[in-house]
N, C-alpha and C positions, 0 to 999 in steps of 0.2 A: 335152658329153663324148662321147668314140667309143666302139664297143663295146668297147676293148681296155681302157678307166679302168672300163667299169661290171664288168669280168672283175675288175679288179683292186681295185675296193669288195666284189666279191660272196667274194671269197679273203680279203683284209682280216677280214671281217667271221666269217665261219665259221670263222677260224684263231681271232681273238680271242676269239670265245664259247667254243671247248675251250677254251682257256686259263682264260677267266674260269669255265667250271665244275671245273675242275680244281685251278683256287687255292680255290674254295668248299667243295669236298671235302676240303682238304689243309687249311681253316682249323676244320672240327670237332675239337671234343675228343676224344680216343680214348677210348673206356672203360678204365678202369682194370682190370687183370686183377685177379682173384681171389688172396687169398694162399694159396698152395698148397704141398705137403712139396717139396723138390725130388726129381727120380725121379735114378737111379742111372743116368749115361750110357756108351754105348760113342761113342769120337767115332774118326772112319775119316779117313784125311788122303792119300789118293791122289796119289802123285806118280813120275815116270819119270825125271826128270834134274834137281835140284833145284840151282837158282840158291843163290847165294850169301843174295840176299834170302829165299827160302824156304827155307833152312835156319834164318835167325834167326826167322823166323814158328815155324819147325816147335819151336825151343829156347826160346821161350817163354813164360813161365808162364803160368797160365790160374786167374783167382782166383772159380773155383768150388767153392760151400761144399758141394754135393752130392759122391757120390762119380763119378768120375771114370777112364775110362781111355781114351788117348789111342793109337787104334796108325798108324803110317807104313805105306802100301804102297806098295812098288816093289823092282823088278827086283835093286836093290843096297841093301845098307847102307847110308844114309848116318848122317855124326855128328849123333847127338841125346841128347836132356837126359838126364840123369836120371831112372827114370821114364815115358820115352816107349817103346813097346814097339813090334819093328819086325817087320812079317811079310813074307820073299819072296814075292812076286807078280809074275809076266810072262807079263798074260792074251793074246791072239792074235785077242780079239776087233777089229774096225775101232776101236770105240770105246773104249781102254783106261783110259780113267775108270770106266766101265759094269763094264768085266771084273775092274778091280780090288775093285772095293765087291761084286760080288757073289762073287767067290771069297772074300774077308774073312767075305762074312755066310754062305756055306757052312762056314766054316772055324772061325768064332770062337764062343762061348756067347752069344746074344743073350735067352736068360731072362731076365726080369725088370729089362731094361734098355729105354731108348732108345737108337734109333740113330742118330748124327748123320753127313756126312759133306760136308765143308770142304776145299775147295784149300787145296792149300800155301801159295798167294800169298797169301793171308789171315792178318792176324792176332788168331786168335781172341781172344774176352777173355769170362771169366764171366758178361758180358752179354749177348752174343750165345749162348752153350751156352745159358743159363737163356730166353731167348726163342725159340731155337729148340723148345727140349725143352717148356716151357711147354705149348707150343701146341697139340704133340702127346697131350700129358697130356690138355690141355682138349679133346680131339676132334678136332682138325684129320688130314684124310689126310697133308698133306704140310706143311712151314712150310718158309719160307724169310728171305730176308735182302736188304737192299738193298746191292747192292755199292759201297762212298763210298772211292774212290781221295783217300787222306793222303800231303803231302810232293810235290805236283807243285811243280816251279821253273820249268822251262823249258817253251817254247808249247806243244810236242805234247802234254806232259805235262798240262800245264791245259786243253788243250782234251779231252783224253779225261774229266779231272776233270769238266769241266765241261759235259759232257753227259751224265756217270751222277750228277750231283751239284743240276745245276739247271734240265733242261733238261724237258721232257716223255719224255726217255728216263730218267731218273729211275724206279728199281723203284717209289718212294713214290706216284709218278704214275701212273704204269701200272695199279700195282694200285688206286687210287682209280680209275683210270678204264676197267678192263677191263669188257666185256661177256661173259659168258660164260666161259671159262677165264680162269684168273687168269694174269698175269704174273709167272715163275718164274724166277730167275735161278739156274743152279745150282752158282754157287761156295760158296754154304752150304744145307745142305736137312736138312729133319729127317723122316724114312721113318718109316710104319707099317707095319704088315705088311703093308698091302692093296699100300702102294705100291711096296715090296718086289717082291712079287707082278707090279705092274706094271712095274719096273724090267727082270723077267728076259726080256721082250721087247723089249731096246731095246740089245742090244749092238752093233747092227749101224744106227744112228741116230746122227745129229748132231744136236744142239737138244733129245737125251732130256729134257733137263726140259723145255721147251715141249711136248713129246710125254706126256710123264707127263703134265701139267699137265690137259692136255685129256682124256685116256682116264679121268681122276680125276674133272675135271667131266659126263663123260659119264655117269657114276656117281652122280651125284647127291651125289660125296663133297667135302669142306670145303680149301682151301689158305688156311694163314693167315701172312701177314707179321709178322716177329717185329719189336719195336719197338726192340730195338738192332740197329745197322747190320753188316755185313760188312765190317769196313777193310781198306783194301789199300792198304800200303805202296810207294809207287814211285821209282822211282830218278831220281836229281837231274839227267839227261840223258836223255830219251826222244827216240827216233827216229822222223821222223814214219810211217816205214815199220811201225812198229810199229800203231799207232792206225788205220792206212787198211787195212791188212791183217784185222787183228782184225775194225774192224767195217760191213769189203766182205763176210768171212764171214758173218758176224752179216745183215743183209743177204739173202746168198743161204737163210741158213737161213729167214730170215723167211715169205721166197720157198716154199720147198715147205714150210713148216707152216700159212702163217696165208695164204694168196694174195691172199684178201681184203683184207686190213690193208698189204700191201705197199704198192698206191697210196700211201696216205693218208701214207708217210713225208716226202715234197718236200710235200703239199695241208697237213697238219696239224700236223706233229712240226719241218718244218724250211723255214717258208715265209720268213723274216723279210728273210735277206738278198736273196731273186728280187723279194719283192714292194719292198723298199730301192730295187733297181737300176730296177723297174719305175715307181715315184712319180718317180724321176728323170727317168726317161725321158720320163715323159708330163707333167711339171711341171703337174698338177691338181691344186689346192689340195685338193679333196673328196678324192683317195685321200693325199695326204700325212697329211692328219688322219686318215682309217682305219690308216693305216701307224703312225704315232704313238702310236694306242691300241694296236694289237697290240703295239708295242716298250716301252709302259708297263705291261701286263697281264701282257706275259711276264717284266720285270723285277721286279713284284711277286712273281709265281709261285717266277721264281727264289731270292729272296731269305726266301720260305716255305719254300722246299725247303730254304735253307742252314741257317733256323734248326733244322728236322726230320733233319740231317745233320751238326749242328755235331761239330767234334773237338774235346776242349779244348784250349784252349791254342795254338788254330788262328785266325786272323784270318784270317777267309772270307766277310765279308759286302765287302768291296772286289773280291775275285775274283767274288764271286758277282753282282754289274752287271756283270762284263762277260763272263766268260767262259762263260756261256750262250750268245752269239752266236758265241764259236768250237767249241762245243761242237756247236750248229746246221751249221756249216758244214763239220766235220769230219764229221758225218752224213749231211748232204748229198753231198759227195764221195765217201762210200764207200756211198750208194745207185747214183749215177752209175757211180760204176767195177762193182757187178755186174751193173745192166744188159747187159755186155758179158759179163758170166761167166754167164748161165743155164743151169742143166742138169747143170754138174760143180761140183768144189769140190776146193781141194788140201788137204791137212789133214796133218798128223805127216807130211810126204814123199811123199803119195801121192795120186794121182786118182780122183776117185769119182762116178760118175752119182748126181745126186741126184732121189730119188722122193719122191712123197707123204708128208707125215710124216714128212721129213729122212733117209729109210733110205734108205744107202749101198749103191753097189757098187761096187767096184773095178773100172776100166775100165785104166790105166797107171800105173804107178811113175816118180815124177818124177825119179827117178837114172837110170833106164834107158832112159825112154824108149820103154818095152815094157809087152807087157798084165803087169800082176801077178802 
């Protein structure tokens, strides 16, 4: 064998082993949570121009036995349920996720309640409030949720499915497998006060929860994943522009929060199809068979993921052999494309130097063409 089959037994082999500890983590039993009162939630649903899909998220129902109040922020009214209560908000911060939750939590009575706070694209369900808030109950600084995209049809659609769903970008995996900060996704998140606290430096950041995430562990403080999922209903036509956009950003965010970990996306998270093209290439029996266990370990893995993610009434263990492998390669593509993005990031219309820790500044306005 030439040095380029022994590069590619020695990739083989170090891809398969994360995997194979990563399926070993995700095959322990979770402990059973504690039965506990349910606490009394504030849930915060931040939104600026609310899709057709995230108005029926926003309308409905949410079958939690605790008490409950659910308020909408943004700039305008929109139509919502019965019961859903809507406060004007048009914060001016960079990041206006960030400026909506916290003018909300300036704004609103947060006594004796928890505070949750959920994208619109999300549709919450008592199981996710109750895992959320749980967690916080039990001590956790921060909880969060694993985001499981329900209803893909079409390829973009299932490939984005099927790399938050089976892939090692998987929240479930992630946070089995973080070192040190946990991995945060924050389409759902449940705040303490501390994190609160730490929230109100982060209006001017992209990736604030990777940013919370860490200034929490830096603290010695707890982030705990709630054991229902965050679902997210998507539409029966996605564009592939959609999915490579998303997560080229996602990507660049990677890039100034975690520098270290950026490598490891093509070495660890998304080798399958280089090292595919590479056995080929080199026709060596010995890396075909290393190539083979990495594509049996990550379909096992996968297929742990799907039963950890099941929806019901959802027939996902067929998507789940395959669409890992588009899931990989849609990740891989959008590592590739911000390669060539370093340094800035376009985001809600507008250009921004990115610094340390995902904090923005404004360099051009993409309508104009001119500084900000």
């Amino acid at each position: 064998m030439n040095a380029l089959a022994f590069i590619a037994l020695g990739w083989a082999g170090m891809a398969g082993g994360f995997s194979a500890v990563a399926l070993a983590r995700l095959l322990r039993r979770a402990p059973t949570p504690a039965t506990q009162a349910l606490p009394s939630v504030l849930l915060l649903r931040p939104v600026d121009a609310p899709t057709p899909q995230e108005l029926e998220n926003l309308a409905r129902p949410i079958d939690y036995a605790g008490v409950l109040e659910q308020v909408v922020l943004s700039p305008y009214r929109p139509r919502l349920a019965e019961g859903v209560r809507w406060l004007p908000s048009d914060p001016l911060s960079p990041n206006r996720k960030v400026g909506h939750l916290l003018y909300a939590l300036d704004t609103l009575d947060t006594r004796g309640r928890v505070v949750l706070a959920v994208d619109a694209d999300v549709a919450v369900t008592g199981a996710l409030v109750e895992g959320l808030a749980s967690s916080l109950v039990a001590g956790a600084a921060l909880s969060t949720a694993a985001p499981t995209p329900v209803g893909a049809m079409d390829a973009a659609g299932r490939a984005m499915a099927g790399l938050l769903r089976y892939t090692h970008h998987s929240f479930r995996a992630l946070h089995a497998m973080s070192a040190g900060a946990q991995a945060v996704c924050g389409k759902a998140l449940g705040l303490s006060a501390r994190a609160v606290e730490e929230l109100r430096g982060l209006s001017d950041h992209i990736g604030e929860d990777l940013e919370l995430a860490k200034r929490l562990h830096a603290r010695g403080l707890d982030v705990a994943l709630s054991p229902a999922p965050a679902w997210v209903p998507m539409a029966s036509e996605t564009s592939w522009r959609v999915p490579l956009e998303r997560f080229t950003r996602w990507m660049q965010v990677l890039a100034s929060h975690r520098p270290g970990l950026y490598p490891t996306v093509p070495l660890l998270f998304t080798p399958t199809l280089p090292l595919l093209l590479l056995a080929a290439a080199l026709g060596e029996p010995a890396v075909w068979l290393a190539v083979g266990a990495l594509v049996a370990v990550r379909t096992l893995l996968s297929l742990r993921l799907s039963a950890l993610s099941h929806v019901p009434g959802e027939e996902a263990r067929g998507h789940a052999l395959t669409d890992w492998l588009l899931g990989e390669v849609l990740l891989l593509t959008a590592f590739g494309a911000s390669l060539k993005r370093q340094g800035t990031v376009t985001w809600r219309g507008h250009t921004y130097a990115l610094h340390a820790g995902g904090r923005m500044v404004r360099v051009a306005s993409q309508w104009s063409g001119g500084p900000g």
